[in-house]
N, C-alpha and C positions, 0 to 999 in steps of 0.2 A: 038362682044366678050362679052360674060356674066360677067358683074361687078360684085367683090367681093368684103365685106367688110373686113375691119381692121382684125375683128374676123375670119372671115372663113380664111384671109394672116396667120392670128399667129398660127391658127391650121395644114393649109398647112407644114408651116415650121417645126411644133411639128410632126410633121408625119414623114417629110422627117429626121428628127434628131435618128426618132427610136421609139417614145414615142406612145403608144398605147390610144390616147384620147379619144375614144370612150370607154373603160370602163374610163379615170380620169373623163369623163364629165358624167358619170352616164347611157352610152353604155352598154351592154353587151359585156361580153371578149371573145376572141377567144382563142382558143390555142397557136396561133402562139405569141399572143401581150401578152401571160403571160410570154414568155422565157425572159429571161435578153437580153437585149441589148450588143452588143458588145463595147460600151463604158462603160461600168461596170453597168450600172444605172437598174433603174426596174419600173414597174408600181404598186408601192407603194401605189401612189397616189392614185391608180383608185379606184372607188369603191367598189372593190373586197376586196382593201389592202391585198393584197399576200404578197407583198416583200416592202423593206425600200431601198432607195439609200443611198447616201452621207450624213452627217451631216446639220442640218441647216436650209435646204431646205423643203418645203411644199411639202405634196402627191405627188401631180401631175406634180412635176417637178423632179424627182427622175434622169431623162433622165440627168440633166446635172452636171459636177463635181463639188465636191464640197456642191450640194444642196440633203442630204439625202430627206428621207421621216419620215415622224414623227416614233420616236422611234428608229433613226436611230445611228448610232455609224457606219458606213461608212468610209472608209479611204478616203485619196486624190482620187485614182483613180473612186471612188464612187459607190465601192462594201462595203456589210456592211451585219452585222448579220441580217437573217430572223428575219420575225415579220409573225408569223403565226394567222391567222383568223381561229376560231373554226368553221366557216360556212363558208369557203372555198371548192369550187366543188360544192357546195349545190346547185341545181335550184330553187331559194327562191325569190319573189317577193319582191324589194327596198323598206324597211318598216324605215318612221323616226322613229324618239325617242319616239315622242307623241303618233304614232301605235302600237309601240311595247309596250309603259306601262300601254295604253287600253287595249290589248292583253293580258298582263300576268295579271293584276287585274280582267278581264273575265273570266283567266282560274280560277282563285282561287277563285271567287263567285260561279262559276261551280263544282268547287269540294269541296268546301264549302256546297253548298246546295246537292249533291251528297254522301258525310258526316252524314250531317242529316237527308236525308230522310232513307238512307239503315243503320245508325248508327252503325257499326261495332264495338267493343270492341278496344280500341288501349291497346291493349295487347300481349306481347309477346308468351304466352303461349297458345291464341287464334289461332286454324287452319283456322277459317274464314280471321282472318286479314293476316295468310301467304299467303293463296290463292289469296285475294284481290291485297295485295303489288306484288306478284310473275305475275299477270296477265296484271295490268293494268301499273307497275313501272318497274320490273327487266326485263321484256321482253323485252319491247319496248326500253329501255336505250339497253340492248345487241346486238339488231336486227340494232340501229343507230350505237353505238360504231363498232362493226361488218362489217358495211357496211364503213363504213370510211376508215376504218382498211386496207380492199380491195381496196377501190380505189386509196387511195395514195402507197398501195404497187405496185400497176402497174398500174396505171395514167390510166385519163378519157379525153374525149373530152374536159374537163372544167376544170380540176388537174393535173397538174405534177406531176409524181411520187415522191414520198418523204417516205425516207425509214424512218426515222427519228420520222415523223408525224404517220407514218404504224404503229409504235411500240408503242409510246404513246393511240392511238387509243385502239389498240388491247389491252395493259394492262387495259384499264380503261373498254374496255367489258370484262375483267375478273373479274369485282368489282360484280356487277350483279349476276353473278354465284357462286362468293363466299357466298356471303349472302344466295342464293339459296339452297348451300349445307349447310351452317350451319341449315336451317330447315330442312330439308332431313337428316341431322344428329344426329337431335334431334327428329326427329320422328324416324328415329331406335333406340334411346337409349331410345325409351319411351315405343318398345315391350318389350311382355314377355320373350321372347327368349333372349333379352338381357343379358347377366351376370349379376347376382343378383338380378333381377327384379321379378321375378317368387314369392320370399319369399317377396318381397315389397308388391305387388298387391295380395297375401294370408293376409296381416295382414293393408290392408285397412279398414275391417269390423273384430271387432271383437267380436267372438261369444262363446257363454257360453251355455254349457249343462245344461239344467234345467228338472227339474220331472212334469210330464202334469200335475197330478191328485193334485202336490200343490201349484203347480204355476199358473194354470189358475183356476179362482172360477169357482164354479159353476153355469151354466146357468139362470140369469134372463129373465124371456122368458116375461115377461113387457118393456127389452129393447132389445132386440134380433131383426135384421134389416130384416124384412118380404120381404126386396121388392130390387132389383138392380138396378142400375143406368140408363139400359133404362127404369123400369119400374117409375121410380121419372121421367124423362124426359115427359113422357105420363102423369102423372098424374098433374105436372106441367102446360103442354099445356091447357090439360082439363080447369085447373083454368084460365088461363089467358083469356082464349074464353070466360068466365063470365064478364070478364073489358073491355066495350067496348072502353073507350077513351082509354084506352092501347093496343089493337088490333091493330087499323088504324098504330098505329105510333112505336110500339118496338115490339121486340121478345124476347125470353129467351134466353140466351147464353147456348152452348152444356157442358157447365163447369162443372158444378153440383159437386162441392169439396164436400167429405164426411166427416164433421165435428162431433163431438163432442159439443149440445150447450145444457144447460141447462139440463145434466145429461142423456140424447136424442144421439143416433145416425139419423143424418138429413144429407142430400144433399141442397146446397145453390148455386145458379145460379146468377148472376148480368142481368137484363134489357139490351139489344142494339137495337141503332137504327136499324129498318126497309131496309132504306136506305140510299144513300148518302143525295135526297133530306128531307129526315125525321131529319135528324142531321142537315140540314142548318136551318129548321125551331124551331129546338128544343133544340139547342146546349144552349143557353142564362138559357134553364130553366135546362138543365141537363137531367140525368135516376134518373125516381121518385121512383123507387121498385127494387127490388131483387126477386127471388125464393126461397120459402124455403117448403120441402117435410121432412116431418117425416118420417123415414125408418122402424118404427114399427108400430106405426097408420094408416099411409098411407093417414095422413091428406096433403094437399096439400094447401100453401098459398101465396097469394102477398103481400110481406111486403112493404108498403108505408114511403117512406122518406120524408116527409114534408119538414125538417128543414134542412136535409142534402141530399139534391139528390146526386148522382155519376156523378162526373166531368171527371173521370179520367176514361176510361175505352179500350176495346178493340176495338170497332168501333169508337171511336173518332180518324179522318185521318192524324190530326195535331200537334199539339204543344201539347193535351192532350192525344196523343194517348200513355195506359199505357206503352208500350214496348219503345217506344222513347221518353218518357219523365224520366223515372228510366236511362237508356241507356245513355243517355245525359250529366245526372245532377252526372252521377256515370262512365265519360267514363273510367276510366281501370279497371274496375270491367266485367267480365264472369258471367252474368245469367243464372240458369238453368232457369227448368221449371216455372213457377210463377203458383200462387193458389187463388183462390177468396175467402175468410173466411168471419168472422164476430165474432165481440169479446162479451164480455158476455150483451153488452149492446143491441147486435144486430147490433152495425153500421161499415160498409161495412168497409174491409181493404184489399191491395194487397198485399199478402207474396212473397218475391223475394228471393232464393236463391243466395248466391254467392258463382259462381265455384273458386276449388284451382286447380292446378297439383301438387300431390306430388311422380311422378316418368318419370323421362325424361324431355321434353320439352312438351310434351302433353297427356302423358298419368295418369293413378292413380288417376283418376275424386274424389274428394269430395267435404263437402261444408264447408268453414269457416265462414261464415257467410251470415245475414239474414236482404234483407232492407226492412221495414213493410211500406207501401205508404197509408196513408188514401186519401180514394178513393173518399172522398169530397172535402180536400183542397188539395192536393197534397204533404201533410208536410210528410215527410221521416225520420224512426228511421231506423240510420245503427247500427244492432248490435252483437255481437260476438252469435258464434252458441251456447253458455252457458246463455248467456244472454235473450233468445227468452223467451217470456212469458208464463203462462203454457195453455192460452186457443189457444195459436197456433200450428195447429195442422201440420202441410205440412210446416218443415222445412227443409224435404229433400224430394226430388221427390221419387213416389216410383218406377217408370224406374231404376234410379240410385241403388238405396237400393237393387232391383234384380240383376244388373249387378256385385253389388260388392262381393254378396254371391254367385256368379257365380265364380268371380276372385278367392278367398277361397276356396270352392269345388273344383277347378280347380286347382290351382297351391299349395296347401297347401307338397306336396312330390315333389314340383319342376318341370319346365317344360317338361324335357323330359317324365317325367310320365303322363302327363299330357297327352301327344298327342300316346307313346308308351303301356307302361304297363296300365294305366288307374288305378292303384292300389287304391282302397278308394276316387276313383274321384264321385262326384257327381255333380248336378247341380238340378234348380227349376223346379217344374213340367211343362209343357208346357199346354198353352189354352185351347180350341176348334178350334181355330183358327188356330193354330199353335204359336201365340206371347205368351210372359211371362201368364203364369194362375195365379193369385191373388185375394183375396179379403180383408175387411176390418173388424178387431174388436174392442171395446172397452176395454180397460182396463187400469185403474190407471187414468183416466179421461185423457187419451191421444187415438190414433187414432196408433193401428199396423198395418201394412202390413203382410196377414198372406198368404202361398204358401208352395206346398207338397215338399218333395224332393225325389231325387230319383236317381239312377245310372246312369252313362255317357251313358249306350247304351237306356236311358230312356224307360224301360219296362213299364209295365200295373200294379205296385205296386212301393208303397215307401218307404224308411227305415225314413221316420219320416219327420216333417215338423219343419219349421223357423218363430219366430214371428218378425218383425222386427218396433222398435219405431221408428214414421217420425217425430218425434221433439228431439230427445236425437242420436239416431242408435246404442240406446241400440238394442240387438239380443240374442235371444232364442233360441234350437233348443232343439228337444223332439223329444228320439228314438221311434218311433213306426212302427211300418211294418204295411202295409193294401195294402189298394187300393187305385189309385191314383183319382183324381177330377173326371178326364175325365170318367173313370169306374165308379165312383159312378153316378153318373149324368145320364148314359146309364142304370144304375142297378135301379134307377129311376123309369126313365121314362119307364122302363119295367113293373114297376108296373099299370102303366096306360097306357099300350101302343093299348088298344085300346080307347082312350080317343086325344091319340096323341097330350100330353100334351109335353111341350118342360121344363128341367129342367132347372133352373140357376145357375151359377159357384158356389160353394158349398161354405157352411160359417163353419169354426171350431168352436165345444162348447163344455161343460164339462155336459156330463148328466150322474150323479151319480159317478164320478170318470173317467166315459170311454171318450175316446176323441171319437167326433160325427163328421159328415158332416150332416147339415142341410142344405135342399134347399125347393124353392119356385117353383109352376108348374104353367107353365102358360100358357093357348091355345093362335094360332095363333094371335088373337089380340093384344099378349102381356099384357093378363092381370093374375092376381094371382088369380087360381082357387082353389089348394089346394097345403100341404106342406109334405114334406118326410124328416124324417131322416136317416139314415146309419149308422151302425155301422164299424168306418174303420177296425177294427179288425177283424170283421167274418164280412165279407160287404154282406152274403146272410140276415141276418138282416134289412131286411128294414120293416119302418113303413111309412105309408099314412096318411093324415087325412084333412077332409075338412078347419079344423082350427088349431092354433098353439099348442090348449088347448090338443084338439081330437089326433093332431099327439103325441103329449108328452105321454097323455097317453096308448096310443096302443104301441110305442117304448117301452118304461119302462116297460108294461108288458112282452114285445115280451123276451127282452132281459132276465129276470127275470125265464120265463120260456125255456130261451134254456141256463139256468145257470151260467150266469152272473153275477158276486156279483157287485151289485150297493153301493154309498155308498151316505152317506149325507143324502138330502132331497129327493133323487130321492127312495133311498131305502123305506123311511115312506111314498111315496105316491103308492106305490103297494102293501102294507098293507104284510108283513112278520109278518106270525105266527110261535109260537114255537109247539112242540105236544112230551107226550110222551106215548108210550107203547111197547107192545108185538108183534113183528113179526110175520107175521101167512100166507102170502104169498110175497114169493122173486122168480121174476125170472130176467133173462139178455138177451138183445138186443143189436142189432147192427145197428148205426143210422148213417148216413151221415160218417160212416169213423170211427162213435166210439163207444164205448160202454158205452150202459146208465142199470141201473139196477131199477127195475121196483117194487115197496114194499107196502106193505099190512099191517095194525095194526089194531091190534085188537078191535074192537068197532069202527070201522070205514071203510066205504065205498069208500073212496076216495084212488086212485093213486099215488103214489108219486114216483120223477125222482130223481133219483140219478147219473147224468152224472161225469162220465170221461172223462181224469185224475181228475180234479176239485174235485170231493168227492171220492178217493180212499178208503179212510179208509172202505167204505161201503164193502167191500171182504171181511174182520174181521168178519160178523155178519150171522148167520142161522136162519133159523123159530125158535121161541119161546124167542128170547136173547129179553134183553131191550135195544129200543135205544130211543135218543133224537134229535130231529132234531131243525129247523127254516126252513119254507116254505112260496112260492107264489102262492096262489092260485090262480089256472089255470084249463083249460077245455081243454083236457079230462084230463090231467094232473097235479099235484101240482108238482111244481120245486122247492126240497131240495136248501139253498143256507149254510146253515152251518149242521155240525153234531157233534153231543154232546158238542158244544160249540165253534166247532174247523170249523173257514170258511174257503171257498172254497178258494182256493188259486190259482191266476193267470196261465193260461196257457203262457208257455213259448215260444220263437217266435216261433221256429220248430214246436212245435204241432198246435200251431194258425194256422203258414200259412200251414198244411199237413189239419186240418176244415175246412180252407176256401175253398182249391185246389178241396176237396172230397165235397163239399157242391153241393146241386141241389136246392133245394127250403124250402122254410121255414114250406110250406102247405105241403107238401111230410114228412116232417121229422112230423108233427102233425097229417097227419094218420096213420104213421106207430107206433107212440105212441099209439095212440086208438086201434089199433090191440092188441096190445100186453097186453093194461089194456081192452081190452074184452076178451084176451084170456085167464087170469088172474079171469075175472069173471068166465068164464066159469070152470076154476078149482074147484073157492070158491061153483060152483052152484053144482060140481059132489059129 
């Protein structure tokens, strides 16, 4: 007979009493040894701790009267209120005290450093931190709460049913969900469709009617930006291939912010490391340069930091990498876009926007403010967006500044107009590409974001373009009808279209009072061969020219002779004379749609244009009258721009856009001129 000890008799007897030892002893439970016992008692004790007996009594003796289980309040009979385990049913591995606070102190180093590396905004207005909380917190709580919820509603191999427990369950996966719907309810109260919001998001950006010809000066063509952003990037690289100890080990970053330095429009790039091993080897000494391309020179240089290298920048992968170190040291603050600048000193700064909402829970993007990060020591100025100083130029993205003059053209007569009738809807011209078309000017020693506008169904013309300040958002907008970028740019490179020259996104400027699109042509290399400008009003107006000097002044005669009254400086540099006499040959033509009147004085050999409507008064006068004019002298032609003192007075839109619509070419409309003053000779000669 197999001897047994003391211990195996006293568990024998716990058996046969009812008591389910193998879970009190640290067993696994069965179903059957979780029911109560028919002497009232329970397995309390066991490891599981499901139930409590009688008063008194330790866990594992719950079996007998009298002796509960801890937590217990049991009567005589040694039935007693449940004590429920939150990890009851659970198939969960016997973990002590000391596993389990290794365990949770792992999870939190884990999502600690999980934190810092993806550093998310802990902000409420933040869509990235609902998505984060909703993915990796409300779900997985729902999906357990949920799953409990079921099994004690109709019991498991390892749970009794317990309605009790079901219900608790289930309310607490409702927690999850709720917090779920409050963002889901504040992102519908943050569209446009929402009540009220339509007039919210019209009056985020607000913008003022201003007059071109007095609000934007007139063109300095010594600071006028010759060249675009991939052409600085090219000419940049160019430079950096002359530094060899800078070759092996960095690159230029694709940045190239368009500044404002030193009364210059420039593009400024920061130095990054090569690669990960290039930053292990270099980290100690820093990035010793930046990029900096004059956008009118077309000089290209590497500016050397001796004293201040860049500590802070976008390839550093750590503790200095800029985006997680702002991020960190600012967590409930929303970044936008960030800018690479450089203040009058030259020494390197990082501009950070910071986002607000001001409609809904996440919609109505602007910026409140601006944290300035010097990009050698890391010392941070947080400061209100009135407060930014005035060589900063990019204190709001110009992605945003497009989106919000989008919101405005858009909902300004309210949503439903917006998507139904379309009544006075507009929006920004679009690219080449198809994204946002922009480019960039100087004016007031700040840096505007300038783009066409144009109608909802975005035709091939504008009713006028938007300047908008990226340090104030202060915003302009100047009615003019023409043509949009994208046309001017084709109308271009028509002009050299057997040269197959590629045009760049068009610059707005003031020549002579008229509003211009100026561009730069550049063959497949990507480099600047020669320049065009366009007139957006009559866009068959185009002038070429190998250099900025030559295109100026081919445009300003061009426009002078198809009757343009220029004004300022543009007009004394195409030399307008006055002349007077006696009439002695008048006839009239019909040119591109209009009518020009062709005149003869006496003692003089030359042609002169009298275009309509522009000099109407010219019907008033026959052979022999005296008149007085002001001209540009031109071939075959001189172009009338005033008479008897009285100038030519603006065409108004309709007639503009009926010139443009009936225009063919600008050489077409200069022969048929010469026809008419040969035909003119040929009278004088009969």
């Amino acid at each position: 007979m197999k001897q047994t000890s003391g211990l195996d008799a006293l568990l024998e007897a716990l058996k046969q009493s009812g008591m389910n030892v193998d879970d009190s002893f640290g067993g696994s439970s069965s179903n059957e040894g979780s029911r109560q016992s028919a002497s009232g008692g329970s397995d309390a004790g066991s490891s599981s701790g499901r139930r409590s007996g009688s008063r008194g009594g330790f866990g594992g003796f719950g079996g007998f009267p009298g002796f509960g289980g801890f937590g217990g309040g049991g009567g005589q009979d040694g039935s007693g209120p449940e004590i429920h385990n939150p990890f009851e049913g659970a198939n969960m591995p016997k973990l002590g005290k000391k596993a389990i606070i290794i365990s949770v102190i792992l999870l939190i180093i884990v999502l600690l450093a999980a934190y810092w590396w993806f550093h998310p905004p802990i902000n409420i207005h933040s869509v990235d931190t609902w998505l984060f909380v909703a993915i990796f917190i409300l779900l997985p709580l729902f999906l357990v709460f949920s799953t409990k919820s079921k099994n004690y509603k109709t019991g498991t191999a390892k749970v009794d049913a317990n309605q009790g427990k079901a219900k608790t369950f289930k309310a607490l996966s409702a927690i999850p969900v709720v917090i779920a719907l409050v963002g889901v309810i504040g992102g519908v109260a943050s569209l446009s469709l929402f009540p009220g919001n339509a007039a919210k998001y019209a009056t985020v950006l607000e913008t003022t009617t201003e007059d071109f010809a007095s609000d934007i000066p007139e063109v300095d063509y010594s600071q006028i930006p010759v060249i675009d952003r991939d052409s600085a990037i090219l000419l940049g690289d160019r430079e950096m291939g002359s530094i060899p100890e800078y070759v092996s080990q960095f690159e230029i970053s694709t940045l190239y912010s368009q500044i404002n330095y030193k009364d210059a429009p420039v593009r400024v790039s920061p130095l990054v490391y090569a690669d990960l091993f290039k930053w292990f080897t270099n980290r100690e000494q820093g990035i010793p340069a930046y990029s900096l391309v004059n956008m009118t020179t077309q000089d290209a240089e590497i500016v050397r930091l001796d004293d201040s290298p860049i500590y802070y920048s976008e390839s550093e992968p750590l503790a200095r990498n800029i985006d997680r170190y702002v991020q960190l040291k600012y967590p409930f603050y929303m970044f936008d876009e960030k800018s690479f600048e450089i203040d009058d000193d030259g020494h390197p700064w990082w501009i950070c926007p910071v986002q607000t909402r001001t409609i809904g829970l996440f919609g109505g993007t602007d910026i409140s403010r601006v944290v300035m990060v010097d990009a050698t020591t890391g010392e941070c100025q947080d400061l209100a967006i009135d407060e930014v100083p005035q060589w900063v130029d990019h204190a709001y993205p110009t992605d945003l500044l497009i989106e919000q003059y989008n919101w405005s053209g858009a909902y300004k007569d309210g949503w439903l107009n917006s998507w139904l009738g379309q009544r006075n809807v507009v929006q920004t011209t679009p690219g080449t590409d198809g994204m946002p078309g922009y480019n960039y000017i100087a004016k007031d020693d700040d840096v505007w974001v300038y783009t066409g506008v144009t109608s909802a169904t975005a035709d091939s013309s504008i009713v006028g373009f938007v300047l908008i300040n990226q340090r104030t958002a202060e915003s302009h907008f100047y009615s003019v009808s023409g043509a949009t970028e994208a046309s001017a740019m084709e109308s271009a490179e028509g002009q050299v279209q057997n040269l197959r020259y590629q045009a760049t996104f068009p610059l707005l400027i003031n020549v002579g009072g008229q509003p211009t699109y100026f561009m730069a042509l550049k063959d497949n290399a990507g480099l600047v061969k020669q320049f065009a400008m366009l007139d957006i009003q009559r866009y068959q107006n185009v002038a070429v020219g190998n250099t900025v000097a030559g295109c100026q002044e081919a445009y300003e005669a061009l426009l002078a002779t198809n009757g343009v009254q220029l004004q300022g400086s543009a007009a004394d540099s195409v030399g307008i004379e006055t002349v007077t006499g006696k009439i002695v040959r008048i006839t009239d033509a019909v040119m591109d749609g209009n009518t020009h009147f062709y005149v003869q004085i006496e003692g003089s050999e030359e042609v002169f244009d009298f275009a309509l409507p522009d000099m109407l008064g010219i019907v008033a006068y026959n052979v022999g009258d005296e008149i007085t004019f002001t001209y540009v002298k031109g071939d075959p032609v001189s172009s009338v721009q005033s008479l008897d003192g009285v100038e030519a007075t603006p065409q108004d839109d309709q007639a503009q856009g009926a010139a443009a619509a009936g225009a063919t070419d600008g050489a077409a409309g200069d022969a048929a001129a010469g026809d008419a003053a040969a035909g003119m000779e040929g009278q004088q000669a009969a």
